[in-house]
Backbone as CSV, one residue per row, in Angstrom:
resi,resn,N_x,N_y,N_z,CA_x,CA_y,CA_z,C_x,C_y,C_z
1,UNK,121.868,89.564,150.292,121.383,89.158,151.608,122.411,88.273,152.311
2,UNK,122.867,87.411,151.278,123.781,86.643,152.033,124.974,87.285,152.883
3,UNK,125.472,88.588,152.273,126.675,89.493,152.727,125.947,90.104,153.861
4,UNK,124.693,90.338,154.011,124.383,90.704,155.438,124.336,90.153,156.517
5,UNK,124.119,88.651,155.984,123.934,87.803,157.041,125.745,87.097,157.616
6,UNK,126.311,87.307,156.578,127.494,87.121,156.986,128.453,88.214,157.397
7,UNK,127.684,89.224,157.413,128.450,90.610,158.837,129.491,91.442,157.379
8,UNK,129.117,91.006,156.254,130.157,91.963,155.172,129.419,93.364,154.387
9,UNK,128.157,93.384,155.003,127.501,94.462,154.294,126.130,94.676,155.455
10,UNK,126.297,96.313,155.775,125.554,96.548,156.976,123.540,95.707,156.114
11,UNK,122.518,96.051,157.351,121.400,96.166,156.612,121.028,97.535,156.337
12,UNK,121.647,98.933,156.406,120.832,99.815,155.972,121.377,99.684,154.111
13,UNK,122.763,98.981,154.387,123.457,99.169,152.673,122.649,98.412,152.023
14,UNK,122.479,97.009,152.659,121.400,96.525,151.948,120.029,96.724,151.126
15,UNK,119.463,97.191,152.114,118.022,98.415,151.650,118.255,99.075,151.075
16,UNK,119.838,99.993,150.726,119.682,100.851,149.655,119.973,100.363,148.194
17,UNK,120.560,99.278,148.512,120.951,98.431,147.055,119.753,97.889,146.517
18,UNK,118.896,97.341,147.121,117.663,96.756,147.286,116.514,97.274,146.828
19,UNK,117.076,98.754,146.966,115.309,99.107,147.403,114.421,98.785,147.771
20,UNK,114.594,98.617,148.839,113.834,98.183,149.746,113.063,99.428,151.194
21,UNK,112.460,99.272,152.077,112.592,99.338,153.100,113.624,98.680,154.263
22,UNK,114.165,99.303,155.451,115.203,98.702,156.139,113.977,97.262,156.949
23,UNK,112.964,97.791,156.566,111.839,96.669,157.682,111.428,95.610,157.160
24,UNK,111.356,95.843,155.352,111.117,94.832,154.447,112.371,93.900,153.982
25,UNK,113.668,94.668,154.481,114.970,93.612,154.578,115.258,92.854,155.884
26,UNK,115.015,93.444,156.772,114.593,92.497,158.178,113.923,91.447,158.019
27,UNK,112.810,91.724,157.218,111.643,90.324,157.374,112.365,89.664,156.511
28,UNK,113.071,89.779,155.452,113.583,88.220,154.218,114.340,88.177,155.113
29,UNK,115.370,88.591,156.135,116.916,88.183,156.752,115.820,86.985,157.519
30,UNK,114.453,86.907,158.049,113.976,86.523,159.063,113.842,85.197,158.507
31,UNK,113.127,85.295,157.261,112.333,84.305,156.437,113.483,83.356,155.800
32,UNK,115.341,84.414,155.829,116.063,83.506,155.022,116.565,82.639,156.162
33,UNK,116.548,83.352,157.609,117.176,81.973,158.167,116.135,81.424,158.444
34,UNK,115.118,81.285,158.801,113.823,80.126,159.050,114.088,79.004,157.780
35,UNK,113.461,79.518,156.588,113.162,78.816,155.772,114.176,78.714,154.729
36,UNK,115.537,79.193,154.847,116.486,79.401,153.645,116.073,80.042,152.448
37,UNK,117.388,79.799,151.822,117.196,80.810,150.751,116.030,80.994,149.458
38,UNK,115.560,80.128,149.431,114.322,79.352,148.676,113.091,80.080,148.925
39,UNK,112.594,80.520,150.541,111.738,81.066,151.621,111.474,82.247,150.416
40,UNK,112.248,83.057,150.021,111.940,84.622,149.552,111.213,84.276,148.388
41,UNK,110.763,83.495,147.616,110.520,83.651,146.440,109.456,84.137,146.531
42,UNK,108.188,85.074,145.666,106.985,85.159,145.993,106.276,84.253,145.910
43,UNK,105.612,84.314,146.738,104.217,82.897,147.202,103.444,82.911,146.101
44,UNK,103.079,83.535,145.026,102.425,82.854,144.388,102.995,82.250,142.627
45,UNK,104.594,82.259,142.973,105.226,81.238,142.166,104.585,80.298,141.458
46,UNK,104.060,79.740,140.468,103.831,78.393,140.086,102.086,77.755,140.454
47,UNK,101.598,79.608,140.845,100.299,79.227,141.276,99.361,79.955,139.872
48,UNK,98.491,79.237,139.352,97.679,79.739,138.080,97.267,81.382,138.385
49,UNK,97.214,82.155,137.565,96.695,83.397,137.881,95.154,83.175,138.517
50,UNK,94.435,84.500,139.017,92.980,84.108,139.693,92.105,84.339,138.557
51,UNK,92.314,85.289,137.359,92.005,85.723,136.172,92.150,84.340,135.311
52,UNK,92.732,83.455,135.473,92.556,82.409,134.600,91.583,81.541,133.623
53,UNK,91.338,81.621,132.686,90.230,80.690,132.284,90.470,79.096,132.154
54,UNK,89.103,78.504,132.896,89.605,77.104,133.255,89.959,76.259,131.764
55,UNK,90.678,75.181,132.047,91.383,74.100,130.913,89.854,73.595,130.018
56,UNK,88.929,73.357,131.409,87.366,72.889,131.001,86.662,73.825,129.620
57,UNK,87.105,75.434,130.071,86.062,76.461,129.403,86.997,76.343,127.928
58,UNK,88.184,76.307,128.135,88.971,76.570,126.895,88.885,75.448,125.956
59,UNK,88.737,74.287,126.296,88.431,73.023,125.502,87.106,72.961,125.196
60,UNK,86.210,73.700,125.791,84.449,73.433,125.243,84.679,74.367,124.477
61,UNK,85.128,75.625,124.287,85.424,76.510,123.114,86.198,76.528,121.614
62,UNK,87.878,75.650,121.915,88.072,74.976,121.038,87.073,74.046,120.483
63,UNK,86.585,73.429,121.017,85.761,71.845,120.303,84.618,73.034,119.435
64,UNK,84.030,73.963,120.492,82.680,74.839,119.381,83.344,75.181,118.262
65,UNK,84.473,75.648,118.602,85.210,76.378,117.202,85.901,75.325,115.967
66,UNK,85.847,74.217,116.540,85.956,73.318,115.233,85.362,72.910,114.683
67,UNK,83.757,71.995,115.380,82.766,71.654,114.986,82.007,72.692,114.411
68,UNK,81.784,74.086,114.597,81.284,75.116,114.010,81.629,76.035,113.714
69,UNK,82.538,76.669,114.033,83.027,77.760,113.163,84.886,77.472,112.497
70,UNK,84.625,76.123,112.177,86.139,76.043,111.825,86.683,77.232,110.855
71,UNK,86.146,77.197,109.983,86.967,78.251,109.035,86.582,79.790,109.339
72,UNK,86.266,80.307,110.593,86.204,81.469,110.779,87.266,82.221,110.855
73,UNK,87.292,83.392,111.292,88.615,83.735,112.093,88.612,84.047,113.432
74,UNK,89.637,84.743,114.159,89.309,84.638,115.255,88.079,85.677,115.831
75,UNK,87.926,86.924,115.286,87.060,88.261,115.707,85.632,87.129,115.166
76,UNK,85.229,86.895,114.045,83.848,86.300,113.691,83.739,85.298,114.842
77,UNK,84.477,84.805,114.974,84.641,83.170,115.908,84.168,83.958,117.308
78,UNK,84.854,84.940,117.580,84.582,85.174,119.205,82.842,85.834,119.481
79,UNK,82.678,86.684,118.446,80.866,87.387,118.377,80.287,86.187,118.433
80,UNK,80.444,84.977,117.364,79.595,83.720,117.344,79.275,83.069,118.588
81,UNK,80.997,83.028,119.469,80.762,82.462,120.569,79.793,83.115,121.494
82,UNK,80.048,84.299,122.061,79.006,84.999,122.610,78.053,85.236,122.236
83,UNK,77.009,85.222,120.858,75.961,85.390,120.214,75.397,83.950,120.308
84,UNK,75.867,83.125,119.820,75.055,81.442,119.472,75.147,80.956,121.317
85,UNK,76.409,80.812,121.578,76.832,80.043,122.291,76.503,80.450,123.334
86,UNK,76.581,81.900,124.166,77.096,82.337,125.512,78.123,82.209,126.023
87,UNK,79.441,81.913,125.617,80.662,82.341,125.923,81.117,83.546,125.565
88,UNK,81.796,84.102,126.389,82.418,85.015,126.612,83.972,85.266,126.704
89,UNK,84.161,85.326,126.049,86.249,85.422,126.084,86.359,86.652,125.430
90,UNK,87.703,87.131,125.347,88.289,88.055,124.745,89.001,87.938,123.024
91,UNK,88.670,88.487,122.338,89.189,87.949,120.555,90.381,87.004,120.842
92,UNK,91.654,87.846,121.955,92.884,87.438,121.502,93.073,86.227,122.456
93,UNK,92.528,85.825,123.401,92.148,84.474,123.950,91.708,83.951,123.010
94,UNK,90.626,84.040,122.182,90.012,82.454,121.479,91.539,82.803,120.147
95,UNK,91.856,84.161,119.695,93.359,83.694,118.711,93.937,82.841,119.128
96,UNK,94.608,82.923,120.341,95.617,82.185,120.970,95.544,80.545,120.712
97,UNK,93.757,80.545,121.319,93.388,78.880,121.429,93.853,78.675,119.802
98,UNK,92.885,79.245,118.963,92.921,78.503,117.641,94.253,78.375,117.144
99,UNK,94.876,79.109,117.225,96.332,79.310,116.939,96.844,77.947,117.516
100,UNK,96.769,77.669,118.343,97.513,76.288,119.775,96.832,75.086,119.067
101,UNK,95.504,75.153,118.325,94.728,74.144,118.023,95.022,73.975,116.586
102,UNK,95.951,74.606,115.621,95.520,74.843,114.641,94.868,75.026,113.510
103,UNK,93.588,75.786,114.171,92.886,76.529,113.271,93.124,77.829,112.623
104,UNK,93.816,78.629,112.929,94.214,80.079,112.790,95.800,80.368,112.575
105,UNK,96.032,80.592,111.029,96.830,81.164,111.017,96.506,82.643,110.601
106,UNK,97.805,83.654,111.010,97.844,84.592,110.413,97.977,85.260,109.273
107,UNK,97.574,85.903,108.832,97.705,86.231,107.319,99.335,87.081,107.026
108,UNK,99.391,87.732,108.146,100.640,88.157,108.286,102.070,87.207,107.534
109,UNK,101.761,86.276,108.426,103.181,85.242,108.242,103.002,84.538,106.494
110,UNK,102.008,85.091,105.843,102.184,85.033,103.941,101.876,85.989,103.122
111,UNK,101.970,87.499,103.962,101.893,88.637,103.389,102.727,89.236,102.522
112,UNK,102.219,89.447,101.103,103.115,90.423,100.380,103.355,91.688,100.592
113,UNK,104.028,92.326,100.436,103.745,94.494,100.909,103.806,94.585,99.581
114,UNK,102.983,95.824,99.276,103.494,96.780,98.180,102.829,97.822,98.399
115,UNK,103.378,98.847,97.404,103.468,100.080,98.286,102.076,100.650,98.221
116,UNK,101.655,101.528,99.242,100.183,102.144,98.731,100.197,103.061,98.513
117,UNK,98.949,103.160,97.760,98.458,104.603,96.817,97.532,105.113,98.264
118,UNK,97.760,106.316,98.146,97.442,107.407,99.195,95.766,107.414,98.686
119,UNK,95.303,107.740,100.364,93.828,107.928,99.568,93.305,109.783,99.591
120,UNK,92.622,109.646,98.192,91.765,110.882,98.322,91.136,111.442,99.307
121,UNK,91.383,112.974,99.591,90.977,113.075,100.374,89.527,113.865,100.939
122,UNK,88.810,113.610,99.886,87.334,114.195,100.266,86.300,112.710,100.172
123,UNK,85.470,112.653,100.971,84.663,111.265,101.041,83.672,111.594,99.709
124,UNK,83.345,110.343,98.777,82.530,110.734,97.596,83.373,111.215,96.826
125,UNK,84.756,111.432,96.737,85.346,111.682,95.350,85.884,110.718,94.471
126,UNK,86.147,109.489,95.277,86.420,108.245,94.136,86.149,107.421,94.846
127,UNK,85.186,106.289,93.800,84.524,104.911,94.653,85.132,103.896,93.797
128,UNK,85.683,103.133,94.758,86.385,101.844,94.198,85.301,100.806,93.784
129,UNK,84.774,99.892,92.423,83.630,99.256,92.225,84.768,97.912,92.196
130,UNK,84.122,96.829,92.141,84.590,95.896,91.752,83.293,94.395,92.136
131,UNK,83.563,93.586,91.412,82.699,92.011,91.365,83.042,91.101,91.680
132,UNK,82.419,90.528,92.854,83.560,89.460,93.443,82.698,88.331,93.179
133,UNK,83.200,87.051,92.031,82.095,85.735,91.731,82.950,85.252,92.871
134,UNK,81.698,84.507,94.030,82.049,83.187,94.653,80.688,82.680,94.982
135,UNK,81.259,81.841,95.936,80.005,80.530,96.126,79.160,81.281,97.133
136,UNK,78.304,82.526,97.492,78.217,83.080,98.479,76.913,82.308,99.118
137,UNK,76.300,81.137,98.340,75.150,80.601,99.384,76.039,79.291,99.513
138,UNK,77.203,79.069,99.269,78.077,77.839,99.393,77.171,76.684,98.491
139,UNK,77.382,75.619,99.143,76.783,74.530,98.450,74.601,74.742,98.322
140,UNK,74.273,76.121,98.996,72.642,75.772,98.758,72.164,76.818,97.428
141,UNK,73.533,77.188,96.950,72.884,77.907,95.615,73.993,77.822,94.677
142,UNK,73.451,78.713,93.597,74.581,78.547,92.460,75.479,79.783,93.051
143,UNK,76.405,79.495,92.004,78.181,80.711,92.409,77.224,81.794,91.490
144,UNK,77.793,83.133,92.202,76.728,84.382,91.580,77.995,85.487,91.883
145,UNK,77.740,86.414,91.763,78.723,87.798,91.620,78.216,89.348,92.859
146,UNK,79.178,89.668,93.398,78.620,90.529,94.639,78.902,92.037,93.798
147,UNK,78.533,92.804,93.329,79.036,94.517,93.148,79.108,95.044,94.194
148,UNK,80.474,95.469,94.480,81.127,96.388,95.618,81.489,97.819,95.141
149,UNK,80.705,98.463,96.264,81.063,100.020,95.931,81.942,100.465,97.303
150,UNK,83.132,100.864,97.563,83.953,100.968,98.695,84.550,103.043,97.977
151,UNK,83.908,103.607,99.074,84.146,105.041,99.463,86.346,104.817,99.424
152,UNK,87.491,105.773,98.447,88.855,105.474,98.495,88.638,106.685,100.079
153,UNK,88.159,107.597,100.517,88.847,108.288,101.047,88.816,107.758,102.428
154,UNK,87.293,107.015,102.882,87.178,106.585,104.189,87.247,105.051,104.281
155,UNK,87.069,104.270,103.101,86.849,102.818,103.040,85.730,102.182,103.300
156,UNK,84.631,103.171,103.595,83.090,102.686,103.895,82.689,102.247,102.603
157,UNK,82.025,101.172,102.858,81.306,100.187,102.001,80.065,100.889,101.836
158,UNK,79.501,101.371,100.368,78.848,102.634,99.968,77.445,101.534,99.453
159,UNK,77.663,100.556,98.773,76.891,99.590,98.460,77.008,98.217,98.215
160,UNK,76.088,97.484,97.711,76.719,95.649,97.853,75.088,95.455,96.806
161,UNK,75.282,94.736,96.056,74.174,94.095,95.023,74.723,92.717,94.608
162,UNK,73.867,92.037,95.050,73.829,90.298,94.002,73.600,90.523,92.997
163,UNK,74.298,89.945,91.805,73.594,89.602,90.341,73.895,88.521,90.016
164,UNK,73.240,87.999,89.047,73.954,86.529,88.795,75.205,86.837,87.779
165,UNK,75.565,87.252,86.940,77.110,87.565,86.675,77.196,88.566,85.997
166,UNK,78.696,89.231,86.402,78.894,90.527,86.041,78.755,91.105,84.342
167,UNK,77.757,92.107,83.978,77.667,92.373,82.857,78.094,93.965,82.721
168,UNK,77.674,94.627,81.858,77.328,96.105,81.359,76.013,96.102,82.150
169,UNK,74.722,95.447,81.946,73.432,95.634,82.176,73.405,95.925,83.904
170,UNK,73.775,94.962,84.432,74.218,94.506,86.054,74.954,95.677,86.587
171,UNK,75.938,95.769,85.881,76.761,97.194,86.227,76.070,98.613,86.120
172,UNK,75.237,99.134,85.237,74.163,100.034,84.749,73.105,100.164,85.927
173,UNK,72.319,98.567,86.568,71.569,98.962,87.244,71.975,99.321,88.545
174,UNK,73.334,99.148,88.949,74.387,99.448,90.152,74.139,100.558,90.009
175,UNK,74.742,101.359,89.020,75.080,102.316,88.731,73.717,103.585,88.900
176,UNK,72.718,103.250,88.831,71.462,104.052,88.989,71.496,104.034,90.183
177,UNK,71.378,102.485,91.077,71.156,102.779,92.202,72.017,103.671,93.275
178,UNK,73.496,103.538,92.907,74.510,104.409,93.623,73.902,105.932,93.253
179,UNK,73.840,106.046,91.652,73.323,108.026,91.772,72.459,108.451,92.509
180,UNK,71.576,107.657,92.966,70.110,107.875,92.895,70.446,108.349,94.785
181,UNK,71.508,107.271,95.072,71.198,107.346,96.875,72.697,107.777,97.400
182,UNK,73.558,108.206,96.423,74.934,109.324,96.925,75.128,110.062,96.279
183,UNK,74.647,110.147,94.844,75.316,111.172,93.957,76.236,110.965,93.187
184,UNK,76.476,111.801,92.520,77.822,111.404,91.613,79.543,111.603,92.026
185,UNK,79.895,110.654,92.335,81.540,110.741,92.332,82.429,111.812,91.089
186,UNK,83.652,111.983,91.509,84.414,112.388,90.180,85.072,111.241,89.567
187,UNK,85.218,110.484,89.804,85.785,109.401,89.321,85.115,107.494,90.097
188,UNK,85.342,106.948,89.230,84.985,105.140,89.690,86.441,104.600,89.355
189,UNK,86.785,103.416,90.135,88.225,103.483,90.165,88.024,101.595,89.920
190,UNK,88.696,101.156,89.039,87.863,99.859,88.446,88.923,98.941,87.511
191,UNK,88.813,97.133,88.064,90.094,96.642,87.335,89.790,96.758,85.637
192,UNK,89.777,96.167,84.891,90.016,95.995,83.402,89.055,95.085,82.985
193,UNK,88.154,94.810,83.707,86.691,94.137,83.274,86.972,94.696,81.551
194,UNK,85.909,93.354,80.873,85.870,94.244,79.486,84.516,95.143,79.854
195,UNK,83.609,95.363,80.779,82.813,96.216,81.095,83.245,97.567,80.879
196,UNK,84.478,97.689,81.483,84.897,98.738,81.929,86.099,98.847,80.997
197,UNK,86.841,98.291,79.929,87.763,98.899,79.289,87.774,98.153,78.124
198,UNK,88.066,98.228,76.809,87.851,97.668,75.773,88.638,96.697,75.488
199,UNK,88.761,95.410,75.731,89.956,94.483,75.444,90.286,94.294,74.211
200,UNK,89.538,94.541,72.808,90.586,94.453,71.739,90.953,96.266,71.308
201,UNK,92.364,96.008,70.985,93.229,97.168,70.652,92.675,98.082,69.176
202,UNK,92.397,97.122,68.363,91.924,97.692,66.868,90.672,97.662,66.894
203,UNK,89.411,97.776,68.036,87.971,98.233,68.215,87.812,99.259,67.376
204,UNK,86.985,99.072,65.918,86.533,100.221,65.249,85.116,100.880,66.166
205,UNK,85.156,102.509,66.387,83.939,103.089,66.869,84.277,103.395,68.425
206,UNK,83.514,103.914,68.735,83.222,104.013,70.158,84.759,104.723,71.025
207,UNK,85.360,105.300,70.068,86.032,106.077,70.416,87.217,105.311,72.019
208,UNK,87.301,103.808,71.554,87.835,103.697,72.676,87.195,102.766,73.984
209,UNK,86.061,103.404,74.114,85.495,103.495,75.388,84.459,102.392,75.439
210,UNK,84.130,101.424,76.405,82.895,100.463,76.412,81.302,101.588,76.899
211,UNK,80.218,100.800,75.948,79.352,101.200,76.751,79.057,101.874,78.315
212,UNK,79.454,101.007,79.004,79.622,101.486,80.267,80.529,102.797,80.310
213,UNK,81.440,102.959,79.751,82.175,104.228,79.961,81.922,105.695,79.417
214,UNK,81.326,105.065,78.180,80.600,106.229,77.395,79.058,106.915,78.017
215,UNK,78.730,106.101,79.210,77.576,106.489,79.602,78.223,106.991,80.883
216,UNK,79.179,106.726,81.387,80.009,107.371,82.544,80.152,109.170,81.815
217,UNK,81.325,109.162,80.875,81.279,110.062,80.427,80.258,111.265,79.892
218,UNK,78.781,110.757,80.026,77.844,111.518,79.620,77.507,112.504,81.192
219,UNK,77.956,111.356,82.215,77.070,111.788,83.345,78.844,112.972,84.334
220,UNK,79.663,112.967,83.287,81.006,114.269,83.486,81.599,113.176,84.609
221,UNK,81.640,111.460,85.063,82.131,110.673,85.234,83.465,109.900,84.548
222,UNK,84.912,110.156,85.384,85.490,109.574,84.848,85.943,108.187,85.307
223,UNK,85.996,107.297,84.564,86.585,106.033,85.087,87.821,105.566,84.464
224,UNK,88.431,105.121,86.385,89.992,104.899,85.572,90.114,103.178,86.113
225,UNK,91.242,102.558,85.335,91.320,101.009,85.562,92.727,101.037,85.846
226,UNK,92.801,100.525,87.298,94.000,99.539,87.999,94.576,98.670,86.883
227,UNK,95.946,98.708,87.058,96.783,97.774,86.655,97.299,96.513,87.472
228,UNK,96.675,96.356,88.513,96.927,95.412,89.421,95.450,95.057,90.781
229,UNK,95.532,94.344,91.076,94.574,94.133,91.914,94.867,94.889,93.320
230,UNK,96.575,94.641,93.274,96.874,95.413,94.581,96.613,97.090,94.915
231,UNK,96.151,97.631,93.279,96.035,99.346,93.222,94.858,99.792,94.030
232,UNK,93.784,98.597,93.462,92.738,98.894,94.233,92.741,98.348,95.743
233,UNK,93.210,98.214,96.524,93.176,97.403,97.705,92.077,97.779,98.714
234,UNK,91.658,98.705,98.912,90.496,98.966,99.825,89.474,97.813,99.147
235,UNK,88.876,97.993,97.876,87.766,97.616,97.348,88.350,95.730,97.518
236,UNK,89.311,95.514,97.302,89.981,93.553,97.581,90.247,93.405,98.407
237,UNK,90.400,94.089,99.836,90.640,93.984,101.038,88.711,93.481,101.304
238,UNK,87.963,94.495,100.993,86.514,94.488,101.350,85.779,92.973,101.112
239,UNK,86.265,92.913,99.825,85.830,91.500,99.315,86.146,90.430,99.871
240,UNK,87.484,90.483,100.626,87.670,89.247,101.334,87.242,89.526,102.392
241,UNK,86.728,90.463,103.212,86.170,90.505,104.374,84.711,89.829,104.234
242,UNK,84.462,90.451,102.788,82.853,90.146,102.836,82.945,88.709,102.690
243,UNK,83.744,87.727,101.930,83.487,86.462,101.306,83.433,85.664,102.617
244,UNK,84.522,86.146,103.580,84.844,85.771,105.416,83.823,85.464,105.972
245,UNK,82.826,86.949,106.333,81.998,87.138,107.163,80.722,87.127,106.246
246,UNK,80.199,87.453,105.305,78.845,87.661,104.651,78.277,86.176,104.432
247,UNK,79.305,85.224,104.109,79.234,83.634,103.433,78.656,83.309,104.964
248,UNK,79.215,83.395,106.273,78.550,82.784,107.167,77.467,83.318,107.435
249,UNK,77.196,84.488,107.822,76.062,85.856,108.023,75.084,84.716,107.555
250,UNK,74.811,84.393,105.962,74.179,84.096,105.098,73.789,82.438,105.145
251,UNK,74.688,81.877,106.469,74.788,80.437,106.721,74.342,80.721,107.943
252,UNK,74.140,80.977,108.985,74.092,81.066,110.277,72.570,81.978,110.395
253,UNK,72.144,82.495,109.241,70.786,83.193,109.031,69.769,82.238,108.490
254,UNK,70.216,81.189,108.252,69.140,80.163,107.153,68.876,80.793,105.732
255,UNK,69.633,81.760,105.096,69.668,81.964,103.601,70.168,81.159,103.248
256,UNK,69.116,79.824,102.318,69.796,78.592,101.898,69.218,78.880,100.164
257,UNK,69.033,79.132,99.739,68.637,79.637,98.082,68.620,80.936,97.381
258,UNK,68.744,81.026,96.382,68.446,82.505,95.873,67.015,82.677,96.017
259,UNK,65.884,82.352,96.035,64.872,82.966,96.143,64.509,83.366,97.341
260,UNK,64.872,82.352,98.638,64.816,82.607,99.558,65.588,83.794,100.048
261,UNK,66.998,83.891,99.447,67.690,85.115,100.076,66.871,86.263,99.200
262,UNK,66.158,86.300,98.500,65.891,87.874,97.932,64.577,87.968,98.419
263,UNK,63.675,87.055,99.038,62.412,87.358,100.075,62.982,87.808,101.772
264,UNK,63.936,87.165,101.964,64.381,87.408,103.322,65.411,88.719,103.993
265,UNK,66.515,89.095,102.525,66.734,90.289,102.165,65.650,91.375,102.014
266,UNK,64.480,91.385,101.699,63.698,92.398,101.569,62.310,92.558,102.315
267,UNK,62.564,91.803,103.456,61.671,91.712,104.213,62.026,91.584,105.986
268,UNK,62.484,90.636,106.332,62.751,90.507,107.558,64.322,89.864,108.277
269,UNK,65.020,89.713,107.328,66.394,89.978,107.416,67.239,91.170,108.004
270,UNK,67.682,91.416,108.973,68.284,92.075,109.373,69.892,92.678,110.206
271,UNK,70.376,91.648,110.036,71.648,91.211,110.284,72.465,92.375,110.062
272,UNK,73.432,92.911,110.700,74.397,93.989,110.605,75.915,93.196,110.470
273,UNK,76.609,93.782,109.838,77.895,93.332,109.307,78.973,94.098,110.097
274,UNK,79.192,93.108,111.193,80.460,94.077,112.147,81.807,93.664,111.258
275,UNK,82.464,94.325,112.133,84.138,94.715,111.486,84.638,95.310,110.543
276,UNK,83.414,96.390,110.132,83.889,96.629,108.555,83.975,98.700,109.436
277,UNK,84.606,99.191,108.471,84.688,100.638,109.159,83.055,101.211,109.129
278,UNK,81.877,101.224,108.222,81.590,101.488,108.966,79.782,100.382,108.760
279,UNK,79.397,99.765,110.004,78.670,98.561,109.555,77.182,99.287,108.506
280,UNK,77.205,98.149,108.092,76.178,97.836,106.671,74.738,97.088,106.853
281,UNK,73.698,97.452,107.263,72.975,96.421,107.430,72.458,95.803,105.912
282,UNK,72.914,94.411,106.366,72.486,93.432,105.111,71.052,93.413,104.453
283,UNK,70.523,93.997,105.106,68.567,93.831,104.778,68.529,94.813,103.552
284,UNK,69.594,95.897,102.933,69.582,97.173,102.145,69.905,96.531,100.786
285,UNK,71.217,95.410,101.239,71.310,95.070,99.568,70.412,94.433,98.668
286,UNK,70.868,94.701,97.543,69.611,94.521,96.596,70.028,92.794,96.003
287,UNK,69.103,92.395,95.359,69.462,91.576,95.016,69.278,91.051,93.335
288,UNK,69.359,91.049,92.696,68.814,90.681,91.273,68.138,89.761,90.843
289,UNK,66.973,90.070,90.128,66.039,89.178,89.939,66.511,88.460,88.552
C-alpha cells in the first residue's frame, strides 16, 4: 500500500497482489491516509470473541469441579455438570479449564505403547473375563471384586457381577450366568489367576488343568491365559473405565453399603453407564449374596 501511495505501484497492481477488489484497495488507501497505517487492522482485534464463555461461568465451573468432581475426568465431569448442576459447556472446554486448574492430566503424556493383538473377528468368539478388587463403595463398604466379561471382537461389556472375592465358586456362578444369557464362546481369554491356571508345576492329577478349566473343557470351551496384562487390554482398559465412572455412578446414586447396593441394584436403580461402546444399564448386574 505504501508503494501505491507513493506513485511506485499502480492500484490495479495492487489489487492483484492483494487480492483484493480494486474498490476494497481504494477504501484502505482512504482509511490509510485518514487514520494511518494502524487504521487497516481488523476492528475486532483484541476484542473477546461473541461465542465466549464469561470469566464468571468458567470459575463457577472450575470451583464445581473441585469441590465435587475433583477426581473425575473431563467427559464424566462435563455430563455431571449438565446433569447435577445445569451447566452446559462442551467436554473440551471444561478439559481445557481443568487442565489450566490442574486437575486433569492426560494419560497420554505417561503412556506406554505396546503392540496390539488384533481382534477376532466374529462378536461371541472370545470374551475377555477378568476381576478387578477395588474399593468400589469407597470408604461406605468393604473392598470387594467386579467380574468383567468384555466381547475381543467389538469391546462391548457382555457382563459385570460383584462378589466379595475372586474364587472358582464366584467364577462358576459368572459362568452360568454368561451361558445362560449369550451362549457359549469358543474361547475365554484370562490372566493366570490360580482359578484359571495351575500355579504349582509338579500338581499331581487333574491333568494340568484347575477346576474351573476342566469344567470349561467339558462345555468344548477353551481357555487361554495372557502373559501380560497388556495382552488382554480391552478387558484392563474396561476396568479402569469402570473403577473411573462406576465408583462415582455408585457415589452420586446414594449406594452407600453392600446391602443397600444389592436392594437398589435389583429394584429401582437405574443408572446407564455412558462412554463405554456400548452402554450397560447398571440395574442388570448381579450382585453376590
Amino acid at each position: 500500500m505504501s508503494k501505491v501511495i507513493d506513485g511506485r505501484m499502480t492500484l490495479v497492481s495492487a489489487a492483484h497482489v492483494l487480492d483484493l477488489s480494486e474498490r476494497q484497495v481504494r477504501r484502505l488507501l482512504d482509511r490509510i491516509r485518514t487514520g494511518g497505517a494502524a487504521s487497516i487492522r481488523h476492528k475486532a482485534i483484541g476484542r473477546p470473541s461473541n461465542n465466549r464463555i464469561s470469566d464468571g461461568v468458567r470459575d463457577y465451573a472450575v470451583t464445581l469441579v473441585r469441590e465435587r468432581y475433583a477426581d473425575f475426568g473431563p467427559t464424566l465431569a462435563t455430563e455431571k455438570l449438565a446433569e447435577r448442576d445445569g451447566l452446559r459447556v462442551s467436554r473440551e472446554t471444561v478439559r481445557g479449564w481443568m487442565s489450566d486448574a490442574g486437575l486433569w492430566l492426560s494419560r497420554k503424556q505417561r503412556r506406554t505403547f505396546h503392540q496390539p493383538r488384533l481382534r477376532l473377528e466374529a462378536y461371541g468368539e472370545l470374551v475377555q473375563i477378568d476381576g478387578s478388587e477395588h474399593r468400589w463403595f469407597e470408604d461406605r463398604g468393604p473392598p470387594c471384586s467386579l467380574l468383567v466379561f468384555v466381547d475381543d471382537a467389538t469391546g462391548r461389556l457382555m457382563q459385570l457381577r460383584f462378589v466379595r472375592s475372586e474364587s472358582a465358586f464366584t467364577y462358576f456362578e459368572a459362568l452360568a450366568l454368561y451361558l445362560k444369557r449369550h451362549g457359549a464362546p469358543i474361547a475365554f481369554y484370562s490372566d493366570k489367576h490360580s482359578v484359571f491356571r495351575v500355579a504349582k508345576k509338579d500338581a499331581k492329577g487333574g491333568q494340568g488343568m484347575t477346576q474351573f478349566g476342566r469344567a470349561l473343557c467339558e462345555l468344548n470351551i477353551e481357555i487361554l491365559c495372557a502373559n501380560s496384562s497388556q495382552a488382554k487390554g480391552r478387558v484392563e482398559r474396561m476396568n479402569r473405565t469402570l473403577q473411573d465412572r462406576l465408583v462415582k455412578e455408585l457415589r452420586l446414586s446414594g449406594i452407600d453399603a453392600w446391602r443397600l447396593a444389592i436392594r437398589s441394584c435389583r429394584t429401582s436403580w437405574r443408572t446407564t453407564m455412558h462412554g463405554l461402546r456400548s452402554p450397560l444399564p447398571v440395574w442388570k448386574t448381579c450382585i453376590d449374596r
